[in-house]
mmCIF file of the N, C-alpha and C atoms, coordinates in Angstrom:
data_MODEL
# 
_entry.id   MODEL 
# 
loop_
_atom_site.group_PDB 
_atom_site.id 
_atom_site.type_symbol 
_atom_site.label_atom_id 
_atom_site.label_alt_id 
_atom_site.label_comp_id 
_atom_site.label_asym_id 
_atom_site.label_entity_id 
_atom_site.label_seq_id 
_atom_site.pdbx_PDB_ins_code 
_atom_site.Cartn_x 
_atom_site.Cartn_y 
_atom_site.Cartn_z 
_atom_site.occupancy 
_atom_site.B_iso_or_equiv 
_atom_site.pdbx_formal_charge 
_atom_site.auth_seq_id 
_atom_site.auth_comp_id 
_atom_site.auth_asym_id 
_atom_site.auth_atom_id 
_atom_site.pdbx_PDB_model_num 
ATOM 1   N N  . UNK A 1 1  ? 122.440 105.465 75.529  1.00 0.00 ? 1  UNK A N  1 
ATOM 2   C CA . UNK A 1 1  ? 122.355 104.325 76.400  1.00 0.00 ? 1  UNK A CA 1 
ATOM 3   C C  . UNK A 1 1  ? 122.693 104.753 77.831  1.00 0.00 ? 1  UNK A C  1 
ATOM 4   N N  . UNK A 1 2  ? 121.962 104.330 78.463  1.00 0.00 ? 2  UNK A N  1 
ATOM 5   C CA . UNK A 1 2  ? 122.049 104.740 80.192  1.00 0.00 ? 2  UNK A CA 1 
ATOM 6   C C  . UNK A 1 2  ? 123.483 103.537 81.100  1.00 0.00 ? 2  UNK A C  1 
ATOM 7   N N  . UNK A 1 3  ? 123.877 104.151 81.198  1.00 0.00 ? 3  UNK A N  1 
ATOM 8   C CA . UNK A 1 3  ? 125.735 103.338 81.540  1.00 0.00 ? 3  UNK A CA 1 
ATOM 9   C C  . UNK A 1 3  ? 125.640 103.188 83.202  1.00 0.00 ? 3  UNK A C  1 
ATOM 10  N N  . UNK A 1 4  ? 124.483 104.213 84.005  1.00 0.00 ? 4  UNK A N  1 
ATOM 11  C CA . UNK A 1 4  ? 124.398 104.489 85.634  1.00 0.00 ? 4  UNK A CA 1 
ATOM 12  C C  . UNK A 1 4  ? 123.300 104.770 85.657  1.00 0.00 ? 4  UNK A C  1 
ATOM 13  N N  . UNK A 1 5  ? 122.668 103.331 86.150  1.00 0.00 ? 5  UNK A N  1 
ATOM 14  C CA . UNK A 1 5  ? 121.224 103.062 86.874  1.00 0.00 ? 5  UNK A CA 1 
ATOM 15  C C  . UNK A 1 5  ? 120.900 104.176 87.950  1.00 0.00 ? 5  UNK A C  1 
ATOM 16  N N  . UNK A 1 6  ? 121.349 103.516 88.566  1.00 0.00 ? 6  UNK A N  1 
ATOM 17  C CA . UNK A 1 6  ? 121.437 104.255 90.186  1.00 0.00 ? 6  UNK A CA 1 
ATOM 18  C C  . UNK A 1 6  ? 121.722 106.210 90.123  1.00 0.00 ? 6  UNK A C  1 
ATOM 19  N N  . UNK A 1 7  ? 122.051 106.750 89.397  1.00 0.00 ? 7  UNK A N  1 
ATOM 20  C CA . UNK A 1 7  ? 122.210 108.107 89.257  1.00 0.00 ? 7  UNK A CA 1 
ATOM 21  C C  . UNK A 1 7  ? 120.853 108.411 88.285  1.00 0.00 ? 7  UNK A C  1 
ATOM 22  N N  . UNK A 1 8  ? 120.334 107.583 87.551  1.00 0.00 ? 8  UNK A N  1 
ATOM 23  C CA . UNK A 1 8  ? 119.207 108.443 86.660  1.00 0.00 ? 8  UNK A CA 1 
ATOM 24  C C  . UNK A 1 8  ? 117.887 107.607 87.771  1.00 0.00 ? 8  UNK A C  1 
ATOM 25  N N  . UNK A 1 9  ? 118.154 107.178 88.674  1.00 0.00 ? 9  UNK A N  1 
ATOM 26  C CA . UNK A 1 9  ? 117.044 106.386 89.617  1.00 0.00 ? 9  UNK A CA 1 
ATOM 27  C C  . UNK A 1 9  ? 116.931 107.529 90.656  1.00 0.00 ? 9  UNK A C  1 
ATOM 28  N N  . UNK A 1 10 ? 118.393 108.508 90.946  1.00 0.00 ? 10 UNK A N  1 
ATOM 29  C CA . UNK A 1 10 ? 118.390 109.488 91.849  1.00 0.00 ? 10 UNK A CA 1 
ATOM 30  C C  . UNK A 1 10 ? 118.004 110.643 91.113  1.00 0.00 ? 10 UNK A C  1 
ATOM 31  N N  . UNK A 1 11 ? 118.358 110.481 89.672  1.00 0.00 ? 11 UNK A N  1 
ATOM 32  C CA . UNK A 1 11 ? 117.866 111.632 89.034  1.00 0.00 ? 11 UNK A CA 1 
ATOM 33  C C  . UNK A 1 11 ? 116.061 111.616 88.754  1.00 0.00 ? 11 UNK A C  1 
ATOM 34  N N  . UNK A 1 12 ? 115.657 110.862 88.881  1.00 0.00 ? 12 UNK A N  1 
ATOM 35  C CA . UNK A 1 12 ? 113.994 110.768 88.460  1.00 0.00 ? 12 UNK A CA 1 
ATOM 36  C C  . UNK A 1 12 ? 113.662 110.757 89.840  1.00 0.00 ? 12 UNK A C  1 
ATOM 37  N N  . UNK A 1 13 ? 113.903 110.370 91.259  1.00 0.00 ? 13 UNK A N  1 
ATOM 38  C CA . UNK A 1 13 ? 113.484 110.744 92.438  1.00 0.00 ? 13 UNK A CA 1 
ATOM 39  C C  . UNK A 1 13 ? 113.377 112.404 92.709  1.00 0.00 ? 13 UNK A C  1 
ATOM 40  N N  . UNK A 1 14 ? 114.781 112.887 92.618  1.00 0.00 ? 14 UNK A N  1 
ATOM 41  C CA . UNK A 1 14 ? 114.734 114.183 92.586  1.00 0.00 ? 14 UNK A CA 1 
ATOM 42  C C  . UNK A 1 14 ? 113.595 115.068 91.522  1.00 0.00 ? 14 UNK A C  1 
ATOM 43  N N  . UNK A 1 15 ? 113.331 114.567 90.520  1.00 0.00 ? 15 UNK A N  1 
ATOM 44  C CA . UNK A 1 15 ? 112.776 115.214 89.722  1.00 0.00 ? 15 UNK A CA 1 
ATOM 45  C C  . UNK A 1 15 ? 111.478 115.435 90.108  1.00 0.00 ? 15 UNK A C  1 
ATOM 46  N N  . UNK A 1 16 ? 110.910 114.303 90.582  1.00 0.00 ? 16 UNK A N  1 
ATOM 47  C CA . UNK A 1 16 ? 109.827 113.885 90.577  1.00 0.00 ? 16 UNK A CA 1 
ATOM 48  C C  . UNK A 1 16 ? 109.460 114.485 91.924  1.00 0.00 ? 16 UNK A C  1 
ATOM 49  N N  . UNK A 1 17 ? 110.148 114.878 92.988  1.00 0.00 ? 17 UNK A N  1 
ATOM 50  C CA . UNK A 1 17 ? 110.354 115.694 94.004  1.00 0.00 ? 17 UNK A CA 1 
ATOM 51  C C  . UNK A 1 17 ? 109.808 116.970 93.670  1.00 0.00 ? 17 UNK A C  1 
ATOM 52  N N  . UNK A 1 18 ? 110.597 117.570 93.184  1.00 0.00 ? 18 UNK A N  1 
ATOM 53  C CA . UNK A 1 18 ? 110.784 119.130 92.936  1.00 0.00 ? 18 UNK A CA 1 
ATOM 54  C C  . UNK A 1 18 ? 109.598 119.137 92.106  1.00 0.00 ? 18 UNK A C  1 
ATOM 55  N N  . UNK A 1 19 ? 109.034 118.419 91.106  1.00 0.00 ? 19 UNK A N  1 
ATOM 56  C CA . UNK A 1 19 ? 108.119 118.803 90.072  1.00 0.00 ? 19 UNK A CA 1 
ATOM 57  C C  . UNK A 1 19 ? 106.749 119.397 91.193  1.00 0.00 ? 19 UNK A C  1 
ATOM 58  N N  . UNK A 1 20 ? 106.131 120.550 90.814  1.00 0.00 ? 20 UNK A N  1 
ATOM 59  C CA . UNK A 1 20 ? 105.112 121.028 91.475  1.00 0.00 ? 20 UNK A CA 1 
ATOM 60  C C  . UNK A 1 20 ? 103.532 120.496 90.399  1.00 0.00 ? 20 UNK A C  1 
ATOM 61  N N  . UNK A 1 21 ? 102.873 119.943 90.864  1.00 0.00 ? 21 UNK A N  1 
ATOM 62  C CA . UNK A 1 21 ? 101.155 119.974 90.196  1.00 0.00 ? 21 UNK A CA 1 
ATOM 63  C C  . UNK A 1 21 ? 100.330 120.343 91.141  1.00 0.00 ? 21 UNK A C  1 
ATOM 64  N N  . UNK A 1 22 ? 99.298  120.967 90.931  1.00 0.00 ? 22 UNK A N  1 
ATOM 65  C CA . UNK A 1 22 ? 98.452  121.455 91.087  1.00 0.00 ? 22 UNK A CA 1 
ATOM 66  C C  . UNK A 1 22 ? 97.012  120.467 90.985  1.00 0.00 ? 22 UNK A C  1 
ATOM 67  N N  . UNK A 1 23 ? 96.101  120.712 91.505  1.00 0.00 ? 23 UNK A N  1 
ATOM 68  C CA . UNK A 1 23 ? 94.891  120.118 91.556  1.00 0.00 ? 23 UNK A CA 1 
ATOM 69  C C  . UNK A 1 23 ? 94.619  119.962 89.823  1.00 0.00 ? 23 UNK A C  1 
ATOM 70  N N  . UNK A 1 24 ? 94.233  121.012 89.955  1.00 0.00 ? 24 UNK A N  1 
ATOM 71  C CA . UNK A 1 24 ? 93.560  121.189 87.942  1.00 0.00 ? 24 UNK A CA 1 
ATOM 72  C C  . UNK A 1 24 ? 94.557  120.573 86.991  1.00 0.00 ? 24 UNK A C  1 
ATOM 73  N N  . UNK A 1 25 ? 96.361  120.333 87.722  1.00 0.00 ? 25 UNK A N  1 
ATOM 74  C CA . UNK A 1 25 ? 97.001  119.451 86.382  1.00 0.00 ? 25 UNK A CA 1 
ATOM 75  C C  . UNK A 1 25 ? 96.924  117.897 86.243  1.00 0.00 ? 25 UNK A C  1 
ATOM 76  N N  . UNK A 1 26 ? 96.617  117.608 87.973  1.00 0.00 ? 26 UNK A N  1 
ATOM 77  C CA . UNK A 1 26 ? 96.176  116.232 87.694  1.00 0.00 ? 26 UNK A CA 1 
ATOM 78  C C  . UNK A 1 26 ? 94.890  115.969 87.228  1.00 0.00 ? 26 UNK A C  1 
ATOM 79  N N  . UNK A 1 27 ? 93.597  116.977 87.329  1.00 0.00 ? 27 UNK A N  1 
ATOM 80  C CA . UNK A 1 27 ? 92.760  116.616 86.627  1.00 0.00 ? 27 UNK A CA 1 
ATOM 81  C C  . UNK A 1 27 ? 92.622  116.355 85.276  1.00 0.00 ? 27 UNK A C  1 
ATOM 82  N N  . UNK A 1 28 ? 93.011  117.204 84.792  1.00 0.00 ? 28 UNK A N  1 
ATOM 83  C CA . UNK A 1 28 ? 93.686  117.246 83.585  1.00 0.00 ? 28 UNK A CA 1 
ATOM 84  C C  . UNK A 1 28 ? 94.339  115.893 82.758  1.00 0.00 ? 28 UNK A C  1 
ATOM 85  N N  . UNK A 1 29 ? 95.492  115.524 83.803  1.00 0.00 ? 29 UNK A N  1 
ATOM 86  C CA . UNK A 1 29 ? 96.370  114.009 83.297  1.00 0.00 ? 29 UNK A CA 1 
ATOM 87  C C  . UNK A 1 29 ? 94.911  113.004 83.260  1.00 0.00 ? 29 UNK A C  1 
ATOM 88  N N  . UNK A 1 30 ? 94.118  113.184 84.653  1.00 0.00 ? 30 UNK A N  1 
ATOM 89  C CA . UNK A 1 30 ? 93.293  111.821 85.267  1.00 0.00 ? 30 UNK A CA 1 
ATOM 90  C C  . UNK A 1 30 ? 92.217  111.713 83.317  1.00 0.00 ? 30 UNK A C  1 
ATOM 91  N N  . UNK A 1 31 ? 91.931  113.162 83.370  1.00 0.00 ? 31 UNK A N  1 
ATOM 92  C CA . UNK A 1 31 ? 90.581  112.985 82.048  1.00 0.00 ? 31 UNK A CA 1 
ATOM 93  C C  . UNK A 1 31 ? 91.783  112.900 80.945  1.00 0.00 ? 31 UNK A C  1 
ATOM 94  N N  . UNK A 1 32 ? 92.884  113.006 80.730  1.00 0.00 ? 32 UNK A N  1 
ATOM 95  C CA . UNK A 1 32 ? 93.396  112.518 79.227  1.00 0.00 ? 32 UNK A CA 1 
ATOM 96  C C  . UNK A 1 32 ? 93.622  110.835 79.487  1.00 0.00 ? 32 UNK A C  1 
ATOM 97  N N  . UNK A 1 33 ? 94.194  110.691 80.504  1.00 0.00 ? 33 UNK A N  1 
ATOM 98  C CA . UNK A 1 33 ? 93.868  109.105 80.846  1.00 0.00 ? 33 UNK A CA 1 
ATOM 99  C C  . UNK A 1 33 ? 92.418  108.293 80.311  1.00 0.00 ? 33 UNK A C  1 
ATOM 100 N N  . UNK A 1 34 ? 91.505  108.853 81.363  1.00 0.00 ? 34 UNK A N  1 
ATOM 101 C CA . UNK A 1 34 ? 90.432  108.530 81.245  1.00 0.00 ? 34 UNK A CA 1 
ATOM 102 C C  . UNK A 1 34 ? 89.781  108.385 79.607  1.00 0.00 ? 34 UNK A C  1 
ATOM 103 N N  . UNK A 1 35 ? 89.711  109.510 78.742  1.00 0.00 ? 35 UNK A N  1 
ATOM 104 C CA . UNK A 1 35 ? 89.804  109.973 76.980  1.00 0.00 ? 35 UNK A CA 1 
ATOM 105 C C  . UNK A 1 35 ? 90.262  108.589 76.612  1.00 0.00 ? 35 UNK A C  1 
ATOM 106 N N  . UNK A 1 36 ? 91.617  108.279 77.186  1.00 0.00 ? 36 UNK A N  1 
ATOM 107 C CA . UNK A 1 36 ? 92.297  107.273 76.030  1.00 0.00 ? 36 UNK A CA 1 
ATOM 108 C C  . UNK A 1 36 ? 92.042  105.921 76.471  1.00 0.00 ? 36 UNK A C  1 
ATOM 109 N N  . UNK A 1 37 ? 91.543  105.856 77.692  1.00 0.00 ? 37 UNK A N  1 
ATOM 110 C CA . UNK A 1 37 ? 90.574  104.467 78.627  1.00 0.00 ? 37 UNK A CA 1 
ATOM 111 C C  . UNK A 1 37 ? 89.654  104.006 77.277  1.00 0.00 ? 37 UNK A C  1 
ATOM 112 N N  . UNK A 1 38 ? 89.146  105.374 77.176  1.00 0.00 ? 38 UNK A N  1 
ATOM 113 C CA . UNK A 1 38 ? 87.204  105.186 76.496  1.00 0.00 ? 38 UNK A CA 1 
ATOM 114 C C  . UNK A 1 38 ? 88.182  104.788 74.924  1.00 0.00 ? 38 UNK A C  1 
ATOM 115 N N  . UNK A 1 39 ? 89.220  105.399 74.293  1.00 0.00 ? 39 UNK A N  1 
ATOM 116 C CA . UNK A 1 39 ? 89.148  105.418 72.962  1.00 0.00 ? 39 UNK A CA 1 
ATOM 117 C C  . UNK A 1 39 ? 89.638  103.465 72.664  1.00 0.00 ? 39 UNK A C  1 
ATOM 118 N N  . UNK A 1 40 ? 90.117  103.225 73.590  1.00 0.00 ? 40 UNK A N  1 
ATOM 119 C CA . UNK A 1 40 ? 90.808  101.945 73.533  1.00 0.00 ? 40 UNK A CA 1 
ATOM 120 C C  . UNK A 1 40 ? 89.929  100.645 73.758  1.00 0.00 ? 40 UNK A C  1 
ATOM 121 N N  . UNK A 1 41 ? 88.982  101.244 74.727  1.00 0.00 ? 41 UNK A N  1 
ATOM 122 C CA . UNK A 1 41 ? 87.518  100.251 74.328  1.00 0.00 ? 41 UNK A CA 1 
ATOM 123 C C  . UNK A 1 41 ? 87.554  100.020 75.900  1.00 0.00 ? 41 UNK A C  1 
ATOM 124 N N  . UNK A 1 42 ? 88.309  100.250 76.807  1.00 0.00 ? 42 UNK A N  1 
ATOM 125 C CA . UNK A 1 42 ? 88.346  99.765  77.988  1.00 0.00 ? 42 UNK A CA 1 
ATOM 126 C C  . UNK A 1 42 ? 87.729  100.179 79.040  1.00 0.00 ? 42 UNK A C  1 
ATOM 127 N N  . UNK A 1 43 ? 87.536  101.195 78.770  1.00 0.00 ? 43 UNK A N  1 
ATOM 128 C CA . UNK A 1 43 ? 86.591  101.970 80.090  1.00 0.00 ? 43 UNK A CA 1 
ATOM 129 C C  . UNK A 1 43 ? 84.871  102.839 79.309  1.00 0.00 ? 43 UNK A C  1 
ATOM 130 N N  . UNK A 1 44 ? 84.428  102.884 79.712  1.00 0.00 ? 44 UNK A N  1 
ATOM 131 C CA . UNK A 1 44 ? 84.273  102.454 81.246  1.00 0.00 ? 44 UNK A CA 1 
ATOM 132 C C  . UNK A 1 44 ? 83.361  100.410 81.349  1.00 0.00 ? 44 UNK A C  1 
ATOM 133 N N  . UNK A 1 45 ? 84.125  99.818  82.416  1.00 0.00 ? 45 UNK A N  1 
ATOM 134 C CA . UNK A 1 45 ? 83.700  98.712  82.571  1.00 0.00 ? 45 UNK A CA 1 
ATOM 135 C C  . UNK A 1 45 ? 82.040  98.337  82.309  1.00 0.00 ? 45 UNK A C  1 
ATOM 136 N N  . UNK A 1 46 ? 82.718  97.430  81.465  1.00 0.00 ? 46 UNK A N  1 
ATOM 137 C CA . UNK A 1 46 ? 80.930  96.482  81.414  1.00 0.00 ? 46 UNK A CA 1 
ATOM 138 C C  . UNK A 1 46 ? 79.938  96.098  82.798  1.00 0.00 ? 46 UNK A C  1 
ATOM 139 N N  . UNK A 1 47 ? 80.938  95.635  83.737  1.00 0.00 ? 47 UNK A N  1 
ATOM 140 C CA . UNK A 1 47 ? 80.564  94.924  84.751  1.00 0.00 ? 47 UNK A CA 1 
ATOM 141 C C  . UNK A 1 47 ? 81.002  95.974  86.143  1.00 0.00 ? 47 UNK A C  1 
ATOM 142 N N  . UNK A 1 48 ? 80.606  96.463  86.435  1.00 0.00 ? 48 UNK A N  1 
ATOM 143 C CA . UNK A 1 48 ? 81.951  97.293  87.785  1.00 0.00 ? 48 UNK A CA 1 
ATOM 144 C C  . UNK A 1 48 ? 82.087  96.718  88.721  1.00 0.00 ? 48 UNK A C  1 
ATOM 145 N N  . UNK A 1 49 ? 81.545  95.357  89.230  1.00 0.00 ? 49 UNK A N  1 
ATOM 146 C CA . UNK A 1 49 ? 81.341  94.446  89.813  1.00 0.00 ? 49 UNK A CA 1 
ATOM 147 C C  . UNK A 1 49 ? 82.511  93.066  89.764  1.00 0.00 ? 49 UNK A C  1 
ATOM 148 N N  . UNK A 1 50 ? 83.000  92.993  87.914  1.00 0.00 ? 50 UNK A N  1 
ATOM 149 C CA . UNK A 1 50 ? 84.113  92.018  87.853  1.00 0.00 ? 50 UNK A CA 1 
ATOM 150 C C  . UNK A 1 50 ? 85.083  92.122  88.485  1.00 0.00 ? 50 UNK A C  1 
ATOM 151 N N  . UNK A 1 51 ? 85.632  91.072  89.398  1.00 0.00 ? 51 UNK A N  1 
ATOM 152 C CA . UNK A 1 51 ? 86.920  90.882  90.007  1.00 0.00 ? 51 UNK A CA 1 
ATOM 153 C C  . UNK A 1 51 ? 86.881  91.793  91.458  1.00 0.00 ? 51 UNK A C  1 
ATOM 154 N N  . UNK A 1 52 ? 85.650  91.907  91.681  1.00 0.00 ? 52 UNK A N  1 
ATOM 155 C CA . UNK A 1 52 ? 85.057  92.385  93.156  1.00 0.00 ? 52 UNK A CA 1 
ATOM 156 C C  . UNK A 1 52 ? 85.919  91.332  94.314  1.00 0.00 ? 52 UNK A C  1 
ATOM 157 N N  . UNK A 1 53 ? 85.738  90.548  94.404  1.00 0.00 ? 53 UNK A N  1 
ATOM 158 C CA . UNK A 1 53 ? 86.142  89.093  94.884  1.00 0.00 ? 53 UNK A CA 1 
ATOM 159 C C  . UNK A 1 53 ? 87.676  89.135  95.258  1.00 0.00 ? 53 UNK A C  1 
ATOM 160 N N  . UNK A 1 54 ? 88.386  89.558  94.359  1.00 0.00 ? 54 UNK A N  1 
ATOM 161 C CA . UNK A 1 54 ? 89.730  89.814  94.169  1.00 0.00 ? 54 UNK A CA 1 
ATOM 162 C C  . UNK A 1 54 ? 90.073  90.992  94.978  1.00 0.00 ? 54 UNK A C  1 
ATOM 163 N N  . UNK A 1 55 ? 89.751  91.727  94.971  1.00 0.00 ? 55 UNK A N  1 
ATOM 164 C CA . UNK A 1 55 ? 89.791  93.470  95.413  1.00 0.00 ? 55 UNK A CA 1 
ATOM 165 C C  . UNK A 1 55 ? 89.178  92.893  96.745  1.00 0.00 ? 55 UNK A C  1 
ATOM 166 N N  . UNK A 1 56 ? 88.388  92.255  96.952  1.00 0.00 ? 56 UNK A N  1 
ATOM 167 C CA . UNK A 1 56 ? 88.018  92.145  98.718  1.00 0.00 ? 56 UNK A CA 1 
ATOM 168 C C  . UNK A 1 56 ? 89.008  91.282  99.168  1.00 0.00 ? 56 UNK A C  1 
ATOM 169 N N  . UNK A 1 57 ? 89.298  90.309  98.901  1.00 0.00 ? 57 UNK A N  1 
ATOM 170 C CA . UNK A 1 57 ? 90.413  89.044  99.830  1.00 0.00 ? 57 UNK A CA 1 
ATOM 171 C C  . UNK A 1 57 ? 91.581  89.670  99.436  1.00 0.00 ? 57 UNK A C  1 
ATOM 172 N N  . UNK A 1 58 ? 92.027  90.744  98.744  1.00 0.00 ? 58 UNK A N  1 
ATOM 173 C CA . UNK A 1 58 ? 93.097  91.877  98.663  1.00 0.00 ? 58 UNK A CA 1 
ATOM 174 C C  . UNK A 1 58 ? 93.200  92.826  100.276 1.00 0.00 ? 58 UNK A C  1 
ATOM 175 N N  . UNK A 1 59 ? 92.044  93.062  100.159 1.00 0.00 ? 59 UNK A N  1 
ATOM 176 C CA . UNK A 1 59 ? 91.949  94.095  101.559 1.00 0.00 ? 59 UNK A CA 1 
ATOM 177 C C  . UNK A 1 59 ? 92.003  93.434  102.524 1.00 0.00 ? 59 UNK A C  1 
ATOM 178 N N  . UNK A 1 60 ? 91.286  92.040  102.443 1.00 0.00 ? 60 UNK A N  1 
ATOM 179 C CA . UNK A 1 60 ? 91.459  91.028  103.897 1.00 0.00 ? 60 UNK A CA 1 
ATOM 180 C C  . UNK A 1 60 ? 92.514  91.057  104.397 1.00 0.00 ? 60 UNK A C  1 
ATOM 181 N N  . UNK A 1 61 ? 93.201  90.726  103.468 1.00 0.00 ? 61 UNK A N  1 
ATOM 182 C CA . UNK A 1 61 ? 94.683  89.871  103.554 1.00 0.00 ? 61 UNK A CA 1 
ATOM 183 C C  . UNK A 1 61 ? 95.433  91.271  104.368 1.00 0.00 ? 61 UNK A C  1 
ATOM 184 N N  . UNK A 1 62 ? 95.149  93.009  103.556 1.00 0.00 ? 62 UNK A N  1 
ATOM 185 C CA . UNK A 1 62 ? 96.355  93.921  103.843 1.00 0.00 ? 62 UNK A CA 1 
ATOM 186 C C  . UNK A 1 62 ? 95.281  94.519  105.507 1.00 0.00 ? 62 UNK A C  1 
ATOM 187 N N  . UNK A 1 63 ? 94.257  94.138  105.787 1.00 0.00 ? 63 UNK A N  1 
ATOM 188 C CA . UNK A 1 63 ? 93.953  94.925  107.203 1.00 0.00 ? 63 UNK A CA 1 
ATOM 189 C C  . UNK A 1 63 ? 94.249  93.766  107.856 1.00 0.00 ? 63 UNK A C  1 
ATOM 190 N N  . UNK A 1 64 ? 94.700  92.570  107.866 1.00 0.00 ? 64 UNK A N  1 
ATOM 191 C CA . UNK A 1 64 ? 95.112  91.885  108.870 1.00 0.00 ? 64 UNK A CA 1 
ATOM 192 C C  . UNK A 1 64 ? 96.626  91.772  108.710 1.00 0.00 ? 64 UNK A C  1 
ATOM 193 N N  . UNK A 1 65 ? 97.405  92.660  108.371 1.00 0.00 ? 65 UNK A N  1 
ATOM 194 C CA . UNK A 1 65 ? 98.647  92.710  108.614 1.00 0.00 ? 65 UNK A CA 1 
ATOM 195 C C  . UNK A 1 65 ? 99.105  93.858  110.113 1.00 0.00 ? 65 UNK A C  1 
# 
């Protein structure tokens, strides 16, 4: 059981710091991602178009800040 938030919050910053990847290891993560997208039924989208609408008045909203 984790007893100190705040020290394993500094401990996963640091980690996540220091950890080195490389081009080819995120490709790597992106296509086992991607693998378990397709096995789960979810990717690739039916529509690539759904929730277009959403994703634009998203961007409205953050370039007029």
């Amino acid at each position: 059981m984790i007893k100190d938030g705040k020290l394993l919050s500094t401990f996963e910053r640091e980690y996540i710091r220091m950890e080195k990847t490389d081009y080819f290891d995120s490709l790597r993560f992106f296509e086992a991602m991607w693998n378990e997208g397709v096995y789960l039924g979810v990717l690739p989208s039916i529509d690539p178009l759904d929730g277009i609408e959403v994703d634009l008045r998203i961007a409205r909203i953050l370039n007029h800040v």
